[in-house]
C-alpha positions as CSV (number, residue, x, y, z in Angstrom):
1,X,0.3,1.3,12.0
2,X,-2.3,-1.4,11.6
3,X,-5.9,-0.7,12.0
4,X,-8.0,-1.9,15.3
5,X,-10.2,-4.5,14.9
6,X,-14.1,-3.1,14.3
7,X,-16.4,-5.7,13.5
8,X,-18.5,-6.6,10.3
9,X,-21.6,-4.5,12.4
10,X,-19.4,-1.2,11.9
11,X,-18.8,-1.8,8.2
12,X,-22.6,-2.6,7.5
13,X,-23.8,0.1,10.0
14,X,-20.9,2.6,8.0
15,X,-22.8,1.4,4.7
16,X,-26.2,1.7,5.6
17,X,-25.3,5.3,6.7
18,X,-23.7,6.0,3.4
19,X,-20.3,7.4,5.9
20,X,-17.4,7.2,3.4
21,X,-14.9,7.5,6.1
22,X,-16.2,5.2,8.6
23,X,-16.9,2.9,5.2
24,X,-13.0,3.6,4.5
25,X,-12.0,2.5,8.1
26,X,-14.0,-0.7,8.8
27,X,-13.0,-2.4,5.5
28,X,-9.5,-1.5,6.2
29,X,-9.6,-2.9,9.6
30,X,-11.7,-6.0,8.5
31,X,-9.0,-6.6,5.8
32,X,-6.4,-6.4,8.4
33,X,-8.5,-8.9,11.3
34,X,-11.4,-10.4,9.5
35,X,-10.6,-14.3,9.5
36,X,-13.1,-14.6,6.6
37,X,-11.2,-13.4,3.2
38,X,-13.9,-13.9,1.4
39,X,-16.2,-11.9,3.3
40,X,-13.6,-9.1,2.9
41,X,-13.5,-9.5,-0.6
42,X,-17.3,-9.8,-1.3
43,X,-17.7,-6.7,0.4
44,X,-14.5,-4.8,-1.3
45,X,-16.0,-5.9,-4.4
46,X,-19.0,-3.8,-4.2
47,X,-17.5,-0.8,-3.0
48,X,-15.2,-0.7,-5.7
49,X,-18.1,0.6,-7.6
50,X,-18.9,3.5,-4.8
51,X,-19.1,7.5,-5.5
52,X,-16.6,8.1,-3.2
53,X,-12.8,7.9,-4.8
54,X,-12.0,7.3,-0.8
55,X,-13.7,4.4,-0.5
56,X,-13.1,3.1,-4.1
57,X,-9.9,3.3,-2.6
58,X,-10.1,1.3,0.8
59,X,-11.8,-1.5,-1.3
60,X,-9.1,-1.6,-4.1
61,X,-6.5,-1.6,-1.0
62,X,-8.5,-4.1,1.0
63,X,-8.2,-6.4,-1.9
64,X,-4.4,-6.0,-2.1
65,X,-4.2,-6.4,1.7
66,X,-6.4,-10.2,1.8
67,X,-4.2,-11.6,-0.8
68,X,-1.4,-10.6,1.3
69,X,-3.0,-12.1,4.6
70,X,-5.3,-14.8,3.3
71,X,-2.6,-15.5,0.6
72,X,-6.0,-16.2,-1.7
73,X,-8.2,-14.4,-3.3
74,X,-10.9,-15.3,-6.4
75,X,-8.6,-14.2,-9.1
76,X,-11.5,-14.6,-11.5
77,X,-13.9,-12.4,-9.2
78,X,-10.9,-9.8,-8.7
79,X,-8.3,-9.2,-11.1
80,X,-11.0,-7.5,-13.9
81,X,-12.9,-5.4,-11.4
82,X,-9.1,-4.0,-10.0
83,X,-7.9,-3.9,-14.0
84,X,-11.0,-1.7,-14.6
85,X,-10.1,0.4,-12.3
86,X,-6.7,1.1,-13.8
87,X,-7.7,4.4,-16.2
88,X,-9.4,5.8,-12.8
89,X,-7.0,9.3,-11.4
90,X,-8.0,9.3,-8.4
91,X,-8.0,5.0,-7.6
92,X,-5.7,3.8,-10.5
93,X,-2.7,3.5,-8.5
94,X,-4.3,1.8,-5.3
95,X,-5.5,-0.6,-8.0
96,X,-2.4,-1.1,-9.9
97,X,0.0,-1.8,-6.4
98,X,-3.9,-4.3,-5.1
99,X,-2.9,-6.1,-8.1
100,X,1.1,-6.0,-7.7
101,X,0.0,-7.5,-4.2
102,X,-2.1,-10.5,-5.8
103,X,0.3,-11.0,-8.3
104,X,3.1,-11.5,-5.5
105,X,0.7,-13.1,-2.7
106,X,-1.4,-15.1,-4.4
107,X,-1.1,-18.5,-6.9
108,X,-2.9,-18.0,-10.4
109,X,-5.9,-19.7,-10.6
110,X,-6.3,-21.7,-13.9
């Protein structure tokens, strides 16, 4: 089932509270009905980096999700922060199927 649409105030607000769920939630739904990809990415970016395996999570899935929608992503940006992520238990496999998802969604950037 696809997310409801939230807003980029919930994710920031979700952030700014340091809420790992409602962080997990808002950057899934603005993956899902964000029209601004790179927004989406800029902001999965830096949570890949979070404490929280959950939200590590949402940001490595997010990242899978805009190539699918946006059918772009900044490959240059993207790719080594997912690959980084591969050695990770507890996100490795959201990162390894983001990047199947880029791979299959997405043109290589030269």
């Amino acid at each position: 089932m696809e997310p409801q649409p939230t807003g980029r105030q919930r994710l920031r607000a979700a952030v700014a509270a340091g809420d790992a769920d409602g962080i997990s939630a808002a950057l899934i739904s603005a993956a899902f009905h964000e029209e601004d990809g790179e927004w989406v990415q800029d902001w999965a970016l830096e949570l890949l980096a979070h404490p929280s395996p959950d939200v590590r999570r949402a940001a490595a899935l997010s990242l899978g999700h805009v190539a699918r929608i946006h059918r772009r992503i900044d490959h240059h940006l993207v790719l080594p922060r997912l690959q980084a992520l591969l050695d990770d238990p507890e996100v490795g496999g959201t990162a390894e199927n983001a990047l199947d998802d880029i791979r299959m969604f997405t043109a290589q950037e030269t």
